[in-house]
Backbone and ligand atoms as CSV (ligand in chain L), in Angstrom:
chain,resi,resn,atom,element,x,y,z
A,1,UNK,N,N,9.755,20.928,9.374
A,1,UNK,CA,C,9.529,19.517,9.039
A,1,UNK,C,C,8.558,19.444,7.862
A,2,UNK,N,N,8.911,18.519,6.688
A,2,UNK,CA,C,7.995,18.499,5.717
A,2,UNK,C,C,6.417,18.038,5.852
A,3,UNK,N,N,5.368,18.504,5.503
A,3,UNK,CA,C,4.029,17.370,5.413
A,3,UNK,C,C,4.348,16.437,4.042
A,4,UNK,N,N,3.716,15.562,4.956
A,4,UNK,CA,C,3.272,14.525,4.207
A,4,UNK,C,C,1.624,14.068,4.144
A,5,UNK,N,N,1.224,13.682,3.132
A,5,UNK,CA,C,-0.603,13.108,3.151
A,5,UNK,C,C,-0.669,12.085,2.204
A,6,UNK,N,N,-1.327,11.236,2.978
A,6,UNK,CA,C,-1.654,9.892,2.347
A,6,UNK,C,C,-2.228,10.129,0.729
A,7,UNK,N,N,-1.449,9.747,0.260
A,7,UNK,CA,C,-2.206,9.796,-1.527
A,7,UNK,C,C,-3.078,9.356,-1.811
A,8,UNK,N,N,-4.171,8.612,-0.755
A,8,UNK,CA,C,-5.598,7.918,-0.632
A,8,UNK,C,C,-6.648,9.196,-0.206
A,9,UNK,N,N,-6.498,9.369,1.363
A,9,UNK,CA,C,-7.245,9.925,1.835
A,9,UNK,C,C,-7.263,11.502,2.026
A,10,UNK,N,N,-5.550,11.638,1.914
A,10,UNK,CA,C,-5.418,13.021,2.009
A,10,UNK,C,C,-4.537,13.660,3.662
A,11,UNK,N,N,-5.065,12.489,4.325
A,11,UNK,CA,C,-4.883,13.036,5.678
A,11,UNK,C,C,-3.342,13.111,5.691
A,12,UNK,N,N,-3.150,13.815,7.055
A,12,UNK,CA,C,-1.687,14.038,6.903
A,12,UNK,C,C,-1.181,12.961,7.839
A,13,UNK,N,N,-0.047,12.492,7.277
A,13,UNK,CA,C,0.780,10.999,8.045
A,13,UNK,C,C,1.943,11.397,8.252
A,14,UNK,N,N,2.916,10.615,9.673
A,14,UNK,CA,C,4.489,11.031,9.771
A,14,UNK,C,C,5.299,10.935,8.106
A,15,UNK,N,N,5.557,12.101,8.129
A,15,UNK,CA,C,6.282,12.163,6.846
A,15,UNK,C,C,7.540,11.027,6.898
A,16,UNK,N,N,7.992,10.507,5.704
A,16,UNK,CA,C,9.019,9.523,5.618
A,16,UNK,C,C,9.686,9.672,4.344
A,17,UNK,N,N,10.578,10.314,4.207
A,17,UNK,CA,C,11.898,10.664,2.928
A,17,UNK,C,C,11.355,9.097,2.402
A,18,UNK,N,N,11.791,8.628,3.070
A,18,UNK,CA,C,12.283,7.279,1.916
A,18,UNK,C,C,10.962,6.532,1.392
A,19,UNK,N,N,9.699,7.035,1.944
A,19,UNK,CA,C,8.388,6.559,1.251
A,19,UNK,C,C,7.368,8.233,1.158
A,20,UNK,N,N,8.001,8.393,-0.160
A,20,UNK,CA,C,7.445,9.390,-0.117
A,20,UNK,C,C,5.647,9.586,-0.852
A,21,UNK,N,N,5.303,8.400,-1.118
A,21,UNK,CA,C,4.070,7.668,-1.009
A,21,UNK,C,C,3.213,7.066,-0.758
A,22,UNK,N,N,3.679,7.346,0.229
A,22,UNK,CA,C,3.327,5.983,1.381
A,22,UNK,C,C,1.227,5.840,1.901
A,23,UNK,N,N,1.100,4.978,1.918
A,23,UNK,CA,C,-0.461,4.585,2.168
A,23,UNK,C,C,-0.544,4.795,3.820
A,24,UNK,N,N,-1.509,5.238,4.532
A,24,UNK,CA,C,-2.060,5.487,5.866
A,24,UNK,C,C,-2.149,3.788,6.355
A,25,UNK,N,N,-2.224,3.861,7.267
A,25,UNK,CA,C,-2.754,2.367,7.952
A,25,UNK,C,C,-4.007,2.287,8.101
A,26,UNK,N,N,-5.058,3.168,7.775
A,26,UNK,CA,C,-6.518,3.324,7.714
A,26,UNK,C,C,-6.627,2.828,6.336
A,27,UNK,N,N,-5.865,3.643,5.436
A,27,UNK,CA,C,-6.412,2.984,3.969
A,27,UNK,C,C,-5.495,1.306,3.682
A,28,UNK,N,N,-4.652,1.628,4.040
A,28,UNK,CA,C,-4.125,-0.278,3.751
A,28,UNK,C,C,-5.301,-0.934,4.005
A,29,UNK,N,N,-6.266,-0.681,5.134
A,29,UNK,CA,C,-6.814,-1.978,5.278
A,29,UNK,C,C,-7.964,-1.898,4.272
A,30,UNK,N,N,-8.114,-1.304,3.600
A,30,UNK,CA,C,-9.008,-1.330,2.181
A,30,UNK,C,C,-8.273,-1.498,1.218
A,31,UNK,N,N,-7.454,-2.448,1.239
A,31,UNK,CA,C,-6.644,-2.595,-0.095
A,31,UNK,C,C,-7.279,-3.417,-0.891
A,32,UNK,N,N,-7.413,-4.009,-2.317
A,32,UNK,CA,C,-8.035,-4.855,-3.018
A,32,UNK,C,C,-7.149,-5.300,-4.107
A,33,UNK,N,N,-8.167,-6.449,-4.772
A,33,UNK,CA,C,-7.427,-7.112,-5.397
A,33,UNK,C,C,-7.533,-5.998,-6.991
A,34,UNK,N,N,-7.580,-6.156,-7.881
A,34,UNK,CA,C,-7.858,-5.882,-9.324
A,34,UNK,C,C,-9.295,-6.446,-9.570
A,35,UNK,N,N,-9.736,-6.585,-9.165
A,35,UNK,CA,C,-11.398,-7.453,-9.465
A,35,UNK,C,C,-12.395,-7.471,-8.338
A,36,UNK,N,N,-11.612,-6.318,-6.993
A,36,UNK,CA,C,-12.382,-6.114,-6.388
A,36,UNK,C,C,-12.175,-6.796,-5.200
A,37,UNK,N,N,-11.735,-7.624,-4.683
A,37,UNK,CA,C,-11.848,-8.635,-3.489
A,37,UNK,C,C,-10.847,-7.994,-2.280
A,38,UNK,N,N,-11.054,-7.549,-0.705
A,38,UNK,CA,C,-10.399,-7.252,-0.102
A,38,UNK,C,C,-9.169,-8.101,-0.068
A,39,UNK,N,N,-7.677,-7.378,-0.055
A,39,UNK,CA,C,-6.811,-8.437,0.238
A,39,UNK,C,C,-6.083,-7.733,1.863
A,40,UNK,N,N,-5.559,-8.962,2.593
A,40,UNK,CA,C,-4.738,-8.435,3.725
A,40,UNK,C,C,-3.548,-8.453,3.357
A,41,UNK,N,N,-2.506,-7.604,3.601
A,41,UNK,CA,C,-1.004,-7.674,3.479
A,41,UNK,C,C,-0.109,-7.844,4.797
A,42,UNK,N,N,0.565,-8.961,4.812
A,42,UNK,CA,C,0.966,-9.176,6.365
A,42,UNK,C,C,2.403,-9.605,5.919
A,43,UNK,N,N,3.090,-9.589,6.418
A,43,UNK,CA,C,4.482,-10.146,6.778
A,43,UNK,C,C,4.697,-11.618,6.496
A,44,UNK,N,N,5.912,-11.899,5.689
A,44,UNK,CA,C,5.223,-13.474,5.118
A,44,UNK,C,C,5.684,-14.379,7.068
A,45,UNK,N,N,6.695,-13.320,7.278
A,45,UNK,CA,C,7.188,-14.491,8.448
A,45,UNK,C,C,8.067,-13.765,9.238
A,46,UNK,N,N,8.999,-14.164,10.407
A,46,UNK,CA,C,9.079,-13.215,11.576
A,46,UNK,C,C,10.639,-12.989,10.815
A,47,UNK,N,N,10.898,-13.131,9.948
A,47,UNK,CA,C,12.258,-12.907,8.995
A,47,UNK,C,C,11.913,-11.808,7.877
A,48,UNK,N,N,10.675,-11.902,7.793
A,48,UNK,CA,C,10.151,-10.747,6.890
A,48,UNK,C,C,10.008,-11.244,5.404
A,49,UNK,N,N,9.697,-10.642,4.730
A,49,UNK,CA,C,8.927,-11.066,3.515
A,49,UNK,C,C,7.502,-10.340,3.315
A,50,UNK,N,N,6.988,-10.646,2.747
A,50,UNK,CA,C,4.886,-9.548,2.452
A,50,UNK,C,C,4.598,-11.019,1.912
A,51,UNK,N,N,3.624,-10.916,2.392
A,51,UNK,CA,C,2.096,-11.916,2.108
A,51,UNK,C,C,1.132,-11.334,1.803
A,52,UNK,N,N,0.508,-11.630,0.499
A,52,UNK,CA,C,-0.743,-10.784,0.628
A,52,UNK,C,C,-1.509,-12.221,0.443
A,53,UNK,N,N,-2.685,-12.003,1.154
A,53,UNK,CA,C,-4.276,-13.163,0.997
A,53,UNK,C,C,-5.091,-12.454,0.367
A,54,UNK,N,N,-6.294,-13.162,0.255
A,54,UNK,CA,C,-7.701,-12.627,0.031
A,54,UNK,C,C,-8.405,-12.892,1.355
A,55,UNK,N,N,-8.917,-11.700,1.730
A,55,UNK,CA,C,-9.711,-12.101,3.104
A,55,UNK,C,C,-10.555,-13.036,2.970
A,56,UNK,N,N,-11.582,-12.796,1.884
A,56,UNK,CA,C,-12.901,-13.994,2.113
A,56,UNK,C,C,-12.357,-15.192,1.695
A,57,UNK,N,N,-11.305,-15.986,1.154
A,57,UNK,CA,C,-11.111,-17.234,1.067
A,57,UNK,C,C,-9.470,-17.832,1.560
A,58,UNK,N,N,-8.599,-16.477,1.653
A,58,UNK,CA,C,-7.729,-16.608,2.779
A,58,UNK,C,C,-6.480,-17.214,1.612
A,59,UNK,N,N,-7.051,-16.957,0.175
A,59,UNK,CA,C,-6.069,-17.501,-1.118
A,59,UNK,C,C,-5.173,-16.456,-0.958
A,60,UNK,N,N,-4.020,-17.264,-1.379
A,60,UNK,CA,C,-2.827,-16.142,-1.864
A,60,UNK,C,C,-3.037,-15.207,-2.885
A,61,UNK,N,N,-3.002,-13.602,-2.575
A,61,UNK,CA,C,-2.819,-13.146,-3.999
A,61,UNK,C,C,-1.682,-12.666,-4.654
A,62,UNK,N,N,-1.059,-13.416,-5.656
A,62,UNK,CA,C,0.435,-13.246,-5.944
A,62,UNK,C,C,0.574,-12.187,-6.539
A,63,UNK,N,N,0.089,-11.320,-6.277
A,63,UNK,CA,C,0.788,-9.916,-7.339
A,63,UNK,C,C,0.760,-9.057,-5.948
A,64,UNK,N,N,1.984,-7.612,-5.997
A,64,UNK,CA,C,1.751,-6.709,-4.638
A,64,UNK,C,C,1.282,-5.544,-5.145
A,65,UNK,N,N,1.001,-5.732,-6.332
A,65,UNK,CA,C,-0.089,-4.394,-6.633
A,65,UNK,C,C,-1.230,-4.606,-6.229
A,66,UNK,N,N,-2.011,-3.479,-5.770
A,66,UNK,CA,C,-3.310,-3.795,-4.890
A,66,UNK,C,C,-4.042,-2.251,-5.619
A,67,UNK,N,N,-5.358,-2.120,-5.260
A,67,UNK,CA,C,-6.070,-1.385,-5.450
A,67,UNK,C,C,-6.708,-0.443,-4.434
A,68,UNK,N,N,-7.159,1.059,-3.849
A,68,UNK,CA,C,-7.115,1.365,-2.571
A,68,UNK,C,C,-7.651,2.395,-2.994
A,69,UNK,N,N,-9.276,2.730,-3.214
A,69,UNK,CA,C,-9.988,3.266,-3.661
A,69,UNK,C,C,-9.844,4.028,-5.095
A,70,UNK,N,N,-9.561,2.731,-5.536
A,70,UNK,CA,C,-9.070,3.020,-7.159
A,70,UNK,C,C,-7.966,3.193,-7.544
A,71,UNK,N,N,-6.925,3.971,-6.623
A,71,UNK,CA,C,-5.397,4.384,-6.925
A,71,UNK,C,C,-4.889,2.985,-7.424
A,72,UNK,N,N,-3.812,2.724,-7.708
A,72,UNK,CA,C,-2.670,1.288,-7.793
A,72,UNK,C,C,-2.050,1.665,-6.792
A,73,UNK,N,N,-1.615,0.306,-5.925
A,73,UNK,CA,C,-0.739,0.682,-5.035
A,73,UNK,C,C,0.475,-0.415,-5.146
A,74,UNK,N,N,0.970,-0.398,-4.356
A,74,UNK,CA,C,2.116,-1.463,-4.697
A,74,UNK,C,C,2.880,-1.700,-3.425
A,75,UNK,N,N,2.513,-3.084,-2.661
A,75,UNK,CA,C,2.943,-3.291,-1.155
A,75,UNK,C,C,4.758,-4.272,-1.681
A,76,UNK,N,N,5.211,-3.792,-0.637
A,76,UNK,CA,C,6.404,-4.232,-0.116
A,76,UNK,C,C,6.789,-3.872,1.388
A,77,UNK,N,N,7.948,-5.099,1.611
A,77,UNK,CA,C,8.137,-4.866,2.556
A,77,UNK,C,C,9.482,-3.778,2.961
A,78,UNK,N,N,9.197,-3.297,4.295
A,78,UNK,CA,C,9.654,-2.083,4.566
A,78,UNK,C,C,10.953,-2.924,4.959
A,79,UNK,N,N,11.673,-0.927,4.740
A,79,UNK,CA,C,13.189,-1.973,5.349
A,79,UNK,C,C,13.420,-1.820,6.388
A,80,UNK,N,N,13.006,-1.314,7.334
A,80,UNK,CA,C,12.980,-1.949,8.991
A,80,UNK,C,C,11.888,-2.457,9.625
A,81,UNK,N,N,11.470,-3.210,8.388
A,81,UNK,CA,C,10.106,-4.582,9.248
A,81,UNK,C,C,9.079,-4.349,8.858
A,82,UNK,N,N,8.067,-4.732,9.006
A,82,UNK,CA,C,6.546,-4.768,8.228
A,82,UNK,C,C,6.415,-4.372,7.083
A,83,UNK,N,N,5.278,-3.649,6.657
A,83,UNK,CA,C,4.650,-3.499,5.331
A,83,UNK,C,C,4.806,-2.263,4.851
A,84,UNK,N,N,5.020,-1.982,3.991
A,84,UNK,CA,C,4.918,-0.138,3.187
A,84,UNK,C,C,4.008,-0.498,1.620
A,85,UNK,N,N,2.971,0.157,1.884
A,85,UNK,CA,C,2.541,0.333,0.390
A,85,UNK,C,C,2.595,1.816,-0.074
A,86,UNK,N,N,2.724,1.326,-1.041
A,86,UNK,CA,C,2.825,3.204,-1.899
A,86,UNK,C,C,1.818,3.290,-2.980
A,87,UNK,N,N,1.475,4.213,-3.243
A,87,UNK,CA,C,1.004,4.631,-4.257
A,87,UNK,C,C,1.460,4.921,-5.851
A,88,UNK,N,N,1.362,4.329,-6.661
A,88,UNK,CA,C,2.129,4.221,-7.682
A,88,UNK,C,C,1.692,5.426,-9.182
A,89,UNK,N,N,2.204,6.067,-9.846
A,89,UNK,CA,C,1.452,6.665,-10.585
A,89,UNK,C,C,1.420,5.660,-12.161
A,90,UNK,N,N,0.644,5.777,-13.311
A,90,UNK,CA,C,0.351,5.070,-14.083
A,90,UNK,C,C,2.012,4.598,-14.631
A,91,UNK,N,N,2.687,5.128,-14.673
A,91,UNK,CA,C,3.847,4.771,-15.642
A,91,UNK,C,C,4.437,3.930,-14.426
A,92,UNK,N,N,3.780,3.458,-13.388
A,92,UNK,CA,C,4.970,2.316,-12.828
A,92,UNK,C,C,5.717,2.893,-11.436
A,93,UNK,N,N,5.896,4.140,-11.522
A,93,UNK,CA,C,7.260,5.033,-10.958
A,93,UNK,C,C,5.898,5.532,-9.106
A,94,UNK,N,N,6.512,5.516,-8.034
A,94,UNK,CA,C,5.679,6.635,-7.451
A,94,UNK,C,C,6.370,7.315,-7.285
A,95,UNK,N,N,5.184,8.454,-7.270
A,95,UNK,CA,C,5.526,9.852,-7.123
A,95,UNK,C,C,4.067,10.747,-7.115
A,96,UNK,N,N,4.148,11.817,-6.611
A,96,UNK,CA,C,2.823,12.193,-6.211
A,96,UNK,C,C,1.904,12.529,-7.094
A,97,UNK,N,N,0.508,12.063,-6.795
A,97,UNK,CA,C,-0.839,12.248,-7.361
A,97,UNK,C,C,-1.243,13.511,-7.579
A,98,UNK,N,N,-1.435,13.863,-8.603
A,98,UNK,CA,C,-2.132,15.281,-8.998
A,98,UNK,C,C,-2.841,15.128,-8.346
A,99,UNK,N,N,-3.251,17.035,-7.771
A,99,UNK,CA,C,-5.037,17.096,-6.918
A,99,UNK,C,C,-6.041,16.867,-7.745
A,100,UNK,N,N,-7.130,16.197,-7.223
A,100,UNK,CA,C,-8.753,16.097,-7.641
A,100,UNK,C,C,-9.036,17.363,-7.894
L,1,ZN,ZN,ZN,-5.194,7.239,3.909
């Protein structure tokens, strides 16, 4: 079976072919805006969709690129329900992060 590790933290997560970038559920919840502000990413509705807010004022933030200890990430919704963010590399595309 392949490893997989969160492109944030490192740790190792159920590997998933089809997100092969995929963000931990420890680091999602440190996701941010571009300027710094925690955002939550939730499900727009029980039909599915992504919502992202700003926690401290609960505003919409309309872009699903997010920030997650500096990386870019980029939330969407998964295709069998909830949230998938990935990790994106500079040109747009993900695919995996060179080591530190
Ligand atoms: Zn992580």
């Amino acid at each position: 079976m392949p490893k997989q590790h969160c492109p944030v933290c490192q740790n190792s997560i159920t590997p998933v072919a089809r997100y092969p970038n995929y963000v931990c559920a420890e680091c999602a919840t440190l996701a941010e805006s571009a300027d710094g502000r925690l955002v939550e990413i939730t499900n727009a509705n029980i039909w599915g969709g992504i919502q992202l807010r700003y926690r401290d004022t609960g505003e919409p933030h309309e872009e699903t690129q997010v920030f997650i200890r500096g990386i870019k990430c980029e939330a969407r919704e998964a295709r069998f329900g909830g949230v998938v963010i990935q990790a994106l590399a500079s040109d747009g595309r993900a695919r995996p992060l060179p080591e530190h």
